[in-house]
C-alpha positions in Angstrom: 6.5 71.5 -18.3 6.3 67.8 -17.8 8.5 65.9 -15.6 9.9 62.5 -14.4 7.1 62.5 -12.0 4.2 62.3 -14.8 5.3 59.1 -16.5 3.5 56.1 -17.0 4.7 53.8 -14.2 5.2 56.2 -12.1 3.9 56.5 -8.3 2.3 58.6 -6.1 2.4 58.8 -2.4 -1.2 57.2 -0.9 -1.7 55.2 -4.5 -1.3 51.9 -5.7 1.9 50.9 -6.8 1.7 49.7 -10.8 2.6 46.2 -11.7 6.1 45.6 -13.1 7.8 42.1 -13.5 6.6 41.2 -10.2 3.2 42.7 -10.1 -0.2 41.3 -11.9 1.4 40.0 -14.9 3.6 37.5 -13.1 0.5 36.5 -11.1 -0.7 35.3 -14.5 2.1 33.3 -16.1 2.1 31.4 -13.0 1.2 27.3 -14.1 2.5 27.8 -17.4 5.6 26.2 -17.4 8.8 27.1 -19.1 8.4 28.4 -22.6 8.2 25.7 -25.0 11.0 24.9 -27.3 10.7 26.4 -31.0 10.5 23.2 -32.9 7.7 22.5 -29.9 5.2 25.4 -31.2 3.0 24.5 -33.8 3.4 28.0 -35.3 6.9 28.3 -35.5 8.8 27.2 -38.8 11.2 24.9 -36.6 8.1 22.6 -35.6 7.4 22.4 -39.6 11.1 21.6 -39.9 11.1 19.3 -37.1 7.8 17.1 -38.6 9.1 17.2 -42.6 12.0 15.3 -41.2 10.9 13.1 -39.2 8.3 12.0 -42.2 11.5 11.6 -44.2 12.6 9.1 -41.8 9.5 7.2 -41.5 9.9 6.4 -45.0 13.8 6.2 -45.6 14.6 2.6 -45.6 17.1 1.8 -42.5 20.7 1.8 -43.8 23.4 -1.0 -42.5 26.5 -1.8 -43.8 25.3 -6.1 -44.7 23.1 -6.5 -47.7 19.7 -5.5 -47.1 16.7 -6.8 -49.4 13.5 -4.8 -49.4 9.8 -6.2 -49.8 10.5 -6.0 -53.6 14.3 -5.7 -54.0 17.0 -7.6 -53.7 20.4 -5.8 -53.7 24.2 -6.2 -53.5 26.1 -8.5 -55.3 26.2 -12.1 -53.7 22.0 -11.5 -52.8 21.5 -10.7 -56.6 23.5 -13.2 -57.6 21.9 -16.1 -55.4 18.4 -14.7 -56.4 18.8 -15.1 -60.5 20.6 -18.9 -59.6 17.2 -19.9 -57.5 15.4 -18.3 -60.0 13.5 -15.7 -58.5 11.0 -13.5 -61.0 12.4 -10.4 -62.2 11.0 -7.5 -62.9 13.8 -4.6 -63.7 17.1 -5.5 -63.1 20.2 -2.7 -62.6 23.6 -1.8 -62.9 25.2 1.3 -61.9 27.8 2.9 -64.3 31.3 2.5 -64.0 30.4 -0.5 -61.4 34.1 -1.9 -60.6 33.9 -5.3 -62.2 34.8 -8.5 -59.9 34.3 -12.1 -60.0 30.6 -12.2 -58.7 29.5 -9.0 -61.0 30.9 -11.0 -64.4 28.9 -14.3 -62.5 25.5 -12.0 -62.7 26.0 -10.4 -66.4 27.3 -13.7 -67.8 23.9 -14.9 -66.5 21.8 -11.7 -67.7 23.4 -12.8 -71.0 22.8 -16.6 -71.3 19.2 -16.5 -70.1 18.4 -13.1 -72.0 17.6 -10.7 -69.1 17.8 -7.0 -69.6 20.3 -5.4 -67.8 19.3 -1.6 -67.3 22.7 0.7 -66.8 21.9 3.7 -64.3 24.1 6.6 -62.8 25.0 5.6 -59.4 22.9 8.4 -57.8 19.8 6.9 -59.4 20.4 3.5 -58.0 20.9 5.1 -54.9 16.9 6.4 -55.5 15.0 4.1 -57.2 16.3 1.6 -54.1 15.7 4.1 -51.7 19.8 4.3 -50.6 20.1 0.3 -49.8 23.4 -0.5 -49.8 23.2 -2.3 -53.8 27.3 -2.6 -54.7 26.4 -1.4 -57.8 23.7 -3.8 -59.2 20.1 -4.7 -57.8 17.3 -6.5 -58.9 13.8 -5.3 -58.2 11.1 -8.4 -57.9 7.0 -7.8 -59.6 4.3 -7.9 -57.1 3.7 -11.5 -55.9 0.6 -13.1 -57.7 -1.5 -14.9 -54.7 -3.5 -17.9 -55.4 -7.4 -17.9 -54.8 -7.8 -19.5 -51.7 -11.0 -21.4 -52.8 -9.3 -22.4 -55.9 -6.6 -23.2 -54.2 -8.7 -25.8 -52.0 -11.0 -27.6 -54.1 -8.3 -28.5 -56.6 -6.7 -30.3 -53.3 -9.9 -31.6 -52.3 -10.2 -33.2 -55.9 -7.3 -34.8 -55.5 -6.7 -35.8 -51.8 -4.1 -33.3 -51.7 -2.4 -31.4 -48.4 -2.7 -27.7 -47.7 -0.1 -26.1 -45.3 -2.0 -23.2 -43.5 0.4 -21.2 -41.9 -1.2 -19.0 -38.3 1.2 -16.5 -37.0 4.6 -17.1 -39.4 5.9 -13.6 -39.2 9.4 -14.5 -40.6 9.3 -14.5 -44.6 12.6 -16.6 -44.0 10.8 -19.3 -41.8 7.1 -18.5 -44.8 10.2 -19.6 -47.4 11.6 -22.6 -45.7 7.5 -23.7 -45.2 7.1 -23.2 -49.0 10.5 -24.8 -50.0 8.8 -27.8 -47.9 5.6 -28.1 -49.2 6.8 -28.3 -52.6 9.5 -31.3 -51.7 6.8 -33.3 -49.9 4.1 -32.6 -52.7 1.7 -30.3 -50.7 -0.5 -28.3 -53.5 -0.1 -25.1 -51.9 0.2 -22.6 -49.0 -2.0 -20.3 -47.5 -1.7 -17.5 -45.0 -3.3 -14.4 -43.5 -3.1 -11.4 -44.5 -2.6 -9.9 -41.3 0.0 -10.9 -38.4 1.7 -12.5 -41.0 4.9 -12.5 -43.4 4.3 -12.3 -47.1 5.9 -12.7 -50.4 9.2 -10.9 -50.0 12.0 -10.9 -51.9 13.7 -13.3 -48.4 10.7 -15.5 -48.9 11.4 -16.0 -52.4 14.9 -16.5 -51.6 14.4 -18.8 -48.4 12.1 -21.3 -50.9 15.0 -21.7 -52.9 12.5 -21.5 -56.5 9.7 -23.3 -54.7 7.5 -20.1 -54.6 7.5 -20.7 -58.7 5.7 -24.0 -58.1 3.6 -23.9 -54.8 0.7 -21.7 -55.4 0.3 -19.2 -52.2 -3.2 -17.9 -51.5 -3.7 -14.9 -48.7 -6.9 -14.7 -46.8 -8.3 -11.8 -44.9 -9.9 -14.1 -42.1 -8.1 -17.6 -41.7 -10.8 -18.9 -39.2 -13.3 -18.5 -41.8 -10.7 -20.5 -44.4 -10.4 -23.2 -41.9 -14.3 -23.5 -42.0 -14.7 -23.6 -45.4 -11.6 -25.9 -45.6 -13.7 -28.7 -43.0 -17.5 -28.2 -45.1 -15.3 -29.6 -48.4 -14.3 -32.7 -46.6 -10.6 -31.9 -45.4 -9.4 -32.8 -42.2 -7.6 -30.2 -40.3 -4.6 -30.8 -38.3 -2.5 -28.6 -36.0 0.7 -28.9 -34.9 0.6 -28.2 -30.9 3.6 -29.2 -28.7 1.7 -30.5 -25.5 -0.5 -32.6 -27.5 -0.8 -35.7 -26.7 -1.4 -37.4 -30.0 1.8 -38.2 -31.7 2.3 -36.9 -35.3 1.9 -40.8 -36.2 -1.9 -40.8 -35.2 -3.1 -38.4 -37.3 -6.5 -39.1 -38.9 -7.6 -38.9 -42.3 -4.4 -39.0 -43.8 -5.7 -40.7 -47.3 -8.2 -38.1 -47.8 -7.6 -34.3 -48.5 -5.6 -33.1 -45.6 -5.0 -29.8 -43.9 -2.0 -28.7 -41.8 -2.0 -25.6 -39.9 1.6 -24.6 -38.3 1.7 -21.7 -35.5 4.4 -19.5 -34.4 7.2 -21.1 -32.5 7.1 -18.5 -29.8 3.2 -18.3 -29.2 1.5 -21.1 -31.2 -1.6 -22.0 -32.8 -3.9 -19.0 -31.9 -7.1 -20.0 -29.9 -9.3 -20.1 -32.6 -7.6 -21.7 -34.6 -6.8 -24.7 -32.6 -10.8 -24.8 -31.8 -11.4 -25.4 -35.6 -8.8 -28.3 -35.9 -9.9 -32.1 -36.2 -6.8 -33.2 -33.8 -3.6 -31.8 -32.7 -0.7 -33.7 -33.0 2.4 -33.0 -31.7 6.3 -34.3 -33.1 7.9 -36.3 -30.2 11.4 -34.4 -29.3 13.9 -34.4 -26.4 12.9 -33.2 -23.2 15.5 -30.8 -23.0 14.2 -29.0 -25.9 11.0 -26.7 -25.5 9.9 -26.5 -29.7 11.2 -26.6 -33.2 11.3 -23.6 -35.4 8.0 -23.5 -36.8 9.3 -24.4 -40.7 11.4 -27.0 -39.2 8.1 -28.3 -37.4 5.7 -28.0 -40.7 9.3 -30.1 -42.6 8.6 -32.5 -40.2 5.2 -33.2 -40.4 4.6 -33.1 -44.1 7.5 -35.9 -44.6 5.7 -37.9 -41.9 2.7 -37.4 -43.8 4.0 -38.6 -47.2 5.3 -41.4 -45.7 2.0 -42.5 -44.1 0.3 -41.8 -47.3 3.2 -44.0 -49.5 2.6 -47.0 -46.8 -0.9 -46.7 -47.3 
């Protein structure tokens, strides 16, 4: 009959002794590390788990308790309020149902009334969707995709008629891309044009920030503004950057009968170093010592009314 002493396992006297937890297969584990956490292993469910919802949060817009506005939406009800007064464009406008009705929600369907714009009434939990859970009070406004300019359009009307283009290198801020827009439009500039990388675009705070302006000021995007700038000098424009250490004062600038180009950089970095090789002149807006730059639409408000003024005493 079989005994204990015919097992697997088992030893002998004058034989090797077989490998338990300490014997050959511990030998190779060894440089492996700790076993990796579940969510860790490709294999395992938890790592599927683990990369669905972290692909959900890539996409879920960040939540905060002030008004947010996306690239195309506007939301809450002061933001959608101001938006319809400056007359931004509209392409579907909401209300939840059962929206608690205030002072500033009568304001914005008293205007959806008087100047005829559609009003579409929602559940709450599909405003929460289509807005991708921005914080909307109960009413949001969703803006059409902004229609850019042509840039060579764009620049031979102005070189037909003497005109300034603001060209802006590095404006990453739609607010500051707004304020440069609101600008152009008070000191008669015939349009904007920035790149369409490393750049802010037409957002619903750019729209906002130009106070209506964006409706009159034409805004081209260019894939390479180097090239624009070159094109820009062969149809007779003079191009003019805005650098602080210059040392030609804004006052000097040349050319300022004929059809004018003004390129404002980044307050923080500048004109790029290409760029400022494909200027005419840079000119630079005399300040206190004590202060390093001006915001960069604060700069370009500058330099266009200096311009006009020129142009009027000319």
């Amino acid at each position: 009959m079989a005994g204990n002493s015919k097992r697997r396992g088992a030893t002998t006297k004058g034989k090797n002794k077989a490998a338990g937890s300490g014997g050959r297969n511990k030998r190779g584990l060894e440089g492996r590390g700790p076993t990796p956490k579940a969510e860790d292993r490709v294999y395992h469910k938890a790592h599927k788990a683990k990369q669905a919802a972290q692909k959900r949060q890539a996409t879920q817009p960040r939540r905060s308790g002030k008004m947010l506005a996306g690239a195309d939406w506007v939301v809450g009800r002061n933001p959608v309020y101001e938006a319809l007064v400056a007359g931004m464009p509209v392409k579907q406008a909401y209300v939840a149902e059962g929206a608690e009705r205030d002072d500033r929600l009568r304001d914005i369907l008293r205007f959806a009334a008087e100047n005829s714009l559609p009003l579409l009434q929602v559940t709450r939990g599909e405003l929460d969707r289509v807005t991708g859970g921005l914080v909307h009070q109960g009413v949001a406004i969703q803006l059409p995709a902004y229609d850019y300019a042509d840039a060579e359009d764009l620049l031979a009307d102005a070189a037909e008629e003497d005109g300034i283009v603001v060209f802006c290198d590095g404006i990453t801020d739609p607010r500051n891309l707004g304020a440069i827009i609101r600008s152009a439009a008070a000191f008669g500039a015939q349009g904007v044009v920035i790149p369409a990388r490393r750049s802010a675009s037409m957002t619903a705070a750019a729209w906002k920030t130009s106070a209506g302006a964006a409706a009159r000021v034409p805004v081209a995007m260019v894939t390479n503004l180097n090239r624009a700038l070159e094109q820009a000098s062969r149809m007779g424009f003079t191009v003019v950057g805005l650098a602080g250490e210059s040392d030609v004062p804004l006052t000097g600038i040349p050319g300022v009968d004929g059809p004018l180009l003004v390129v404002v950089g980044s307050e923080g970095e500048g004109l790029g170093r290409l760029v400022r090789e494909h200027c005419d002149v840079l000119v630079s807006i005399p300040i206190a010592s004590e202060i390093e730059s001006l915001n960069a639409s604060v700069a370009a408000a500058v330099a266009l009314y200096e311009i006009s003024q020129q142009r009027d005493q000319g």
